[in-house]
C-alpha positions in Angstrom: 0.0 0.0 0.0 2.7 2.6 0.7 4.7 1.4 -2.2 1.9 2.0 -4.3 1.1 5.4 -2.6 4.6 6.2 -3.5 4.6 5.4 -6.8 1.6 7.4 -7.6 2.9 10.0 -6.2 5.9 10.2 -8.1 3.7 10.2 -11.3 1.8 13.2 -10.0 4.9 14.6 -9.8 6.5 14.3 -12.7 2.9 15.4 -14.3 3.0 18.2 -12.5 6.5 18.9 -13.6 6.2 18.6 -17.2 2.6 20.4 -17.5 4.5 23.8 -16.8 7.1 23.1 -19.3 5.1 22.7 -21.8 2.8 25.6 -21.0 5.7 28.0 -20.8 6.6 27.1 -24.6 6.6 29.9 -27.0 4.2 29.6 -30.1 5.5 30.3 -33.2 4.8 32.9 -35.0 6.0 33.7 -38.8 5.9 37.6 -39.5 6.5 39.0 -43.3 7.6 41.7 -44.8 7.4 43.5 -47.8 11.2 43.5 -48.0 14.4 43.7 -45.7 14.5 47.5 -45.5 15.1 49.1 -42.0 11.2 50.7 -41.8 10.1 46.7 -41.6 13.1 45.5 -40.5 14.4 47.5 -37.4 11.5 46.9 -35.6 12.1 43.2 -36.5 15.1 42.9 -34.8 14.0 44.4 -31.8 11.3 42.1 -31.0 13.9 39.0 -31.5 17.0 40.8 -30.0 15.3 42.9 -27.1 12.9 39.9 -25.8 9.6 41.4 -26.7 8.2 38.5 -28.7 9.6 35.8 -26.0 7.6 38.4 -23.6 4.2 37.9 -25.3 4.9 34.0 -25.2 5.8 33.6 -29.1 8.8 32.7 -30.7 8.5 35.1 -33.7 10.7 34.6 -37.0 10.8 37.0 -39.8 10.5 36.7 -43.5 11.3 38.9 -45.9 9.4 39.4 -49.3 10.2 40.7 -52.3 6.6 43.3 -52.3 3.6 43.8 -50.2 2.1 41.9 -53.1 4.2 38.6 -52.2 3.1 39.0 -48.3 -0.7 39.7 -49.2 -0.7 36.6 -51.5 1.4 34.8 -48.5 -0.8 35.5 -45.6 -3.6 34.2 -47.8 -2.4 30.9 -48.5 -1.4 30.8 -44.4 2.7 30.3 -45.6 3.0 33.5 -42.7 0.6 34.3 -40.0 0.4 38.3 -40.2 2.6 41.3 -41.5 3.4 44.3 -42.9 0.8 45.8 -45.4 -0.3 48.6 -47.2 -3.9 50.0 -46.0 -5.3 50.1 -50.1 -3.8 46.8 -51.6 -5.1 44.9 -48.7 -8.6 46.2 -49.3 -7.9 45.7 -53.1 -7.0 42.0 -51.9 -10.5 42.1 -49.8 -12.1 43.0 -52.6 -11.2 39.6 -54.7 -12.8 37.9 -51.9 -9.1 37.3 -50.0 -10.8 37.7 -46.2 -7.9 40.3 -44.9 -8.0 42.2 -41.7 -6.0 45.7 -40.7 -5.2 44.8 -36.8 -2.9 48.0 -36.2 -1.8 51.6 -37.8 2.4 51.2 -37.7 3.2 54.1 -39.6 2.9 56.9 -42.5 4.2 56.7 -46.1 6.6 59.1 -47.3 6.9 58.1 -51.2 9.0 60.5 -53.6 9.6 59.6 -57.3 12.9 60.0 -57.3 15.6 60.8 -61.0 19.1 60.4 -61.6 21.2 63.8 -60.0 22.3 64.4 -63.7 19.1 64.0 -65.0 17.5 66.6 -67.2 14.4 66.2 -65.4 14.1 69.1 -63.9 10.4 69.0 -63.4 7.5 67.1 -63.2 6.5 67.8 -66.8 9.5 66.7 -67.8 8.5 63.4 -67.2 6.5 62.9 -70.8 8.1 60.2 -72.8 10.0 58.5 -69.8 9.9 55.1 -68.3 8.8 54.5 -64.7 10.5 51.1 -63.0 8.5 49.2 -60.4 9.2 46.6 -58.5 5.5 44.7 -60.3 3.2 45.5 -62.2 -0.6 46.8 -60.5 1.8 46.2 -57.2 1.8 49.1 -54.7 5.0 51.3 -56.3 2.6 51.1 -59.7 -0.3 52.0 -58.0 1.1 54.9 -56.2 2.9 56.6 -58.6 0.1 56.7 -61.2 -1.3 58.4 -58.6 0.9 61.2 -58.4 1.0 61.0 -62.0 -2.5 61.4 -62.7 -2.7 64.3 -60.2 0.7 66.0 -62.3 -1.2 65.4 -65.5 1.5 63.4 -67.1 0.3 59.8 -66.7 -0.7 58.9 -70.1 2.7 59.6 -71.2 4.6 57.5 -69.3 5.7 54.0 -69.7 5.6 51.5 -67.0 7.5 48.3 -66.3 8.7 46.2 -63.7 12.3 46.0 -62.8 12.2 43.5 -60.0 13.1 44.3 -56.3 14.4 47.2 -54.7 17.7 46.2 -55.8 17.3 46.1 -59.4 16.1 50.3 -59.4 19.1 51.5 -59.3 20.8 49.1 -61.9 18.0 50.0 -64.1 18.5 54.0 -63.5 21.7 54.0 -64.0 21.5 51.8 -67.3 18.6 54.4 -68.5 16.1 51.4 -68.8 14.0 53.8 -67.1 14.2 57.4 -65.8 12.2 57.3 -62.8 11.3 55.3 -59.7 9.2 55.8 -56.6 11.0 55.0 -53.5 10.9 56.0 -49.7 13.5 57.9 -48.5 14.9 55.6 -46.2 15.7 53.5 -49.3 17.0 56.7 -51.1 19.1 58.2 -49.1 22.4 56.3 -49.5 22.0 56.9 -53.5 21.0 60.5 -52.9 24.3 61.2 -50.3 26.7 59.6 -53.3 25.4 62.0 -55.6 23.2 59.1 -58.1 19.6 59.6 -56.9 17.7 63.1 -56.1 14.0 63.5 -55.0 11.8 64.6 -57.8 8.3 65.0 -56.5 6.8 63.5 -52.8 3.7 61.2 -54.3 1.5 61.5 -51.1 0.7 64.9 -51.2 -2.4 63.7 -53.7 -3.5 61.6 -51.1 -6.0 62.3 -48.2 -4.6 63.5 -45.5 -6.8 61.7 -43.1 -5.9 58.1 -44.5 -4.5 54.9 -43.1 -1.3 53.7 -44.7 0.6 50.7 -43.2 -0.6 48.3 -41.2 -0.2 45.3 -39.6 -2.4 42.4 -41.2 -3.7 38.8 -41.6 -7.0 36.9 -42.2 -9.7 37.6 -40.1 -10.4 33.6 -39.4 -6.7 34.0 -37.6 -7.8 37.0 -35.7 -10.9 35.0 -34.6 -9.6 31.5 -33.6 -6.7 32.7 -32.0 -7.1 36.1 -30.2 -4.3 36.0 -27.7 -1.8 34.8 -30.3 -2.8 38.0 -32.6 -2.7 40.6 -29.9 0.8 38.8 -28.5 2.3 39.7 -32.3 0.5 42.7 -32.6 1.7 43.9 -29.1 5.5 42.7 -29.9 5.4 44.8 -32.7 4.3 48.1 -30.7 6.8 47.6 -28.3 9.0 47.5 -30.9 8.4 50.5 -31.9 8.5 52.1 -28.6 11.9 50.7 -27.6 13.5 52.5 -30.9 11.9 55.5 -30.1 13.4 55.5 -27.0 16.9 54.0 -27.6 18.4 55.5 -30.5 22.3 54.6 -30.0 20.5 51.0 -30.4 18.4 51.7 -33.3 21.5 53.7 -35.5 24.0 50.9 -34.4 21.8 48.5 -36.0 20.9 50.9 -39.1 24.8 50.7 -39.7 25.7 47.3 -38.7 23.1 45.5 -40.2 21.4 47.6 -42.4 24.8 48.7 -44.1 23.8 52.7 -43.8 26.7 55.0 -43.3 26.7 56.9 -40.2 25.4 59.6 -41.6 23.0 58.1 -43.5 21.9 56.3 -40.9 21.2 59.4 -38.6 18.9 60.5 -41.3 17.2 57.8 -41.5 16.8 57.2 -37.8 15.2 60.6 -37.7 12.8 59.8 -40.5 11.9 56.3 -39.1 11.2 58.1 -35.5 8.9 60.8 -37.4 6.9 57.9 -39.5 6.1 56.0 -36.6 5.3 58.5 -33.8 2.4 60.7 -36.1 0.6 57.2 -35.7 -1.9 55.8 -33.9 -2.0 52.0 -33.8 -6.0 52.6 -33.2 -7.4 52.9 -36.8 -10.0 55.4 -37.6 -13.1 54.5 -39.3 -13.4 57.7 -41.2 -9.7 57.4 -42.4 -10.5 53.6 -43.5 -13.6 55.3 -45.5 -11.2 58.0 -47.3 -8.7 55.7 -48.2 -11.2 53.8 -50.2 -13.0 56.9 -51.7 -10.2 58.1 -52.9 -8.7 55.4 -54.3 -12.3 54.7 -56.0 -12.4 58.1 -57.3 -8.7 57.3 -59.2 -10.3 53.7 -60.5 -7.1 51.6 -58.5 -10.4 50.2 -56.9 -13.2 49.1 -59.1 -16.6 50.4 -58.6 -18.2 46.8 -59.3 -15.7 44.8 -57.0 -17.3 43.3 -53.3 -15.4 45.8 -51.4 -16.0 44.5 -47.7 -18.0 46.6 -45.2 -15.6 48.7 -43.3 -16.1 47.4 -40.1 -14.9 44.0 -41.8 -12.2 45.6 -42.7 -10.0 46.3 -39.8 -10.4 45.6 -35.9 -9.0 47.7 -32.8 -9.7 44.6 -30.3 -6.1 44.2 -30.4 -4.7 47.4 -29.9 -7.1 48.0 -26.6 
C-alpha cells in the first residue's frame, strides 16, 4: 500500500513537472515583410534581440518578401501568420474575396519619385516620354505613382515596367532602362548622399490627408480563432516601436551594422523612421479607412463593381485596446 502510494505519487509529480514546461513554450509565429529595409526590419530585430516576442509567449521569425504583393498573397495561402501591409492593396485584396484584416496603424508613407542627379528632369513635366520602373506591375509602387502621376497630369505619357526588387532600381536607373522610380526615403538616401539619386516630387501629397497607410495584417479567421496569439504579435510589434523610439544609440548601431547605412546616413534615417512612426496611432480610424477607399475609388485603383468588404470588416482595434 505505501509502495503503491509512493509510486503514484511520483507520477503526480512528474505530471506536475512537465505540465508547466510545456505551458511555458513559446508559439511560433511567422511575421513578413514587404522586403528587408530598416522601416520593416528595425522593428524586427527588436522584437527578436530585445525579448519582446519571448515576452508575449511567441517565438517570432521574420520573412522577408520581395513586395507587399508577395506578403498579401502569403498570408492568404497561411505560408505567414500576419505582416506588414499597405492599407489600399489589402482592401484591393478584400475585394477579390481574399478575407484580410487591418489589426494595427504602424506608420505613415513618405513616397517621392525619385531621378538620376544628372538628369535633365528638372520638373515634373519633364517626365513625358519616360519610363517608370517598379518593382511589379498593378503592385503598390505602380499603384502609387500613377497616382501622383494622374494628379501631375502626365500619366498617359509614361511607360511603366517592372524591374524586379528594390535592388534592381538603381541598376536599371543607371542603365537608362527607365528614368524614374518611386521610392521611400529611407531606401534613397544612400543613393541620394553619393550624388546618383535626387528626390523629384513626394507622391503622397495627392492623397487624403486623413488616411490609413501601413498596417499590420492577416485573415480575419486567424484574428478570430486565436485572439491572444494575434494581440501577443500585434503587441510585440508596438513595443518595438516604442523601444527604438526611446533607444536611438541601439536603433542607429543596428541601421549601420546590419542595415549597411553610413553613419550619416543612418542618422537621417533614424530621424525619419522616428517621425513615421510616432504621427501614428495603432487605433485605426473608421473615417480614415472610409477616405482611403474613396479616394482610391475616385482614381479607379479600386473598381466600382468589386465586393469591397463593409468597413467594419475591414479592420479591428480589439487588439490594440
Amino acid at each position: 500500500m505505501v509502495r503503491r502510494v509512493f509510486l503514484i505519487g511520483g507520477v503526480l509529480l512528474c505530471i506536475l513537472t512537465v505540465l508547466p514546461l510545456r505551458g511555458l513554450a513559446a508559439e511560433k509565429l511567422s511575421f513578413g515583410s514587404p522586403s528587408k529595409g530598416a522601416l520593416y526590419g528595425l522593428p524586427l530585430l527588436a522584437a527578436e534581440e530585445k525579448g519582446f516576442w519571448k515576452k508575449n509567449g511567441l517565438e517570432g521569425k521574420w520573412i522577408a518578401f520581395r513586395s507587399t504583393t508577395d506578403v498579401t498573397k502569403s498570408i492568404a495561402a497561411g505560408a505567414v501568420d500576419m505582416g506588414y501591409g499597405v492599407m489600399i492593396m489589402m482592401i484591393r485584396a478584400a475585394s477579390r474575396g481574399i478575407p484580410l484584416v487591418a489589426v494595427a496603424a504602424t506608420s505613415r508613407m513618405d513616397y517621392f519619385i525619385w531621378v538620376n542627379s544628372d538628369s535633365l528632369i528638372l520638373k515634373p513635366e519633364h517626365l513625358k516620354g519616360t519610363t517608370f520602373g517598379s518593382s511589379r506591375r498593378g503592385g503598390t509602387f505602380e499603384v502609387f505613382a500613377r497616382t501622383a502621376f494622374r494628379g501631375l497630369g502626365v500619366e498617359k505619357d509614361i511607360t511603366f515596367i517592372s524591374t524586379g526588387g528594390h535592388g534592381a532600381f538603381a541598376a536599371a536607373m543607371k542603365t537608362g532602362k527607365i528614368q524614374s522610380v518611386m521610392l521611400q526615403p529611407v531606401d534613397a538616401i544612400p543613393l541620394m548622399l553619393k550624388g546618383e539619386l535626387r528626390p523629384l516630387v513626394s507622391v503622397v501629397q495627392f492623397f487624403p490627408k486623413d488616411r490609413v497607410d501601413n498596417i499590420i495584417m492577416l485573415t480575419r479567421p486567424l484574428a478570430d480563432k486565436k485572439p491572444e496569439f494575434v494581440r501577443g504579435g500585434v503587441r510585440s510589434i508596438l513595443q518595438s516601436q516604442a523601444f527604438i523610439r526611446q533607444d536611438k544609440p541601439w536603433a542607429q548601431k543596428q541601421l549601420v551594422d546590419v542595415f549597411r547605412y553610413t553613419p550619416k546616413a543612418a542618422a537621417m534615417v533614424f530621424e525619419l523612421l522616428i517621425e513615421r512612426i510616432s504621427s501614428i496611432d495603432p487605433k485605426i480610424n473608421r473615417k480614415d479607412v472610409e477616405n482611403t477607399i474613396n479616394f482610391f475609388v475616385e482614381n479607379k485603383f479600386i473598381d466600382k463593381t468589386w465586393k469591397i468588404p463593409p468597413i467594419d470588416k475591414l479592420f479591428t482595434n480589439r487588439f490594440t485596446e
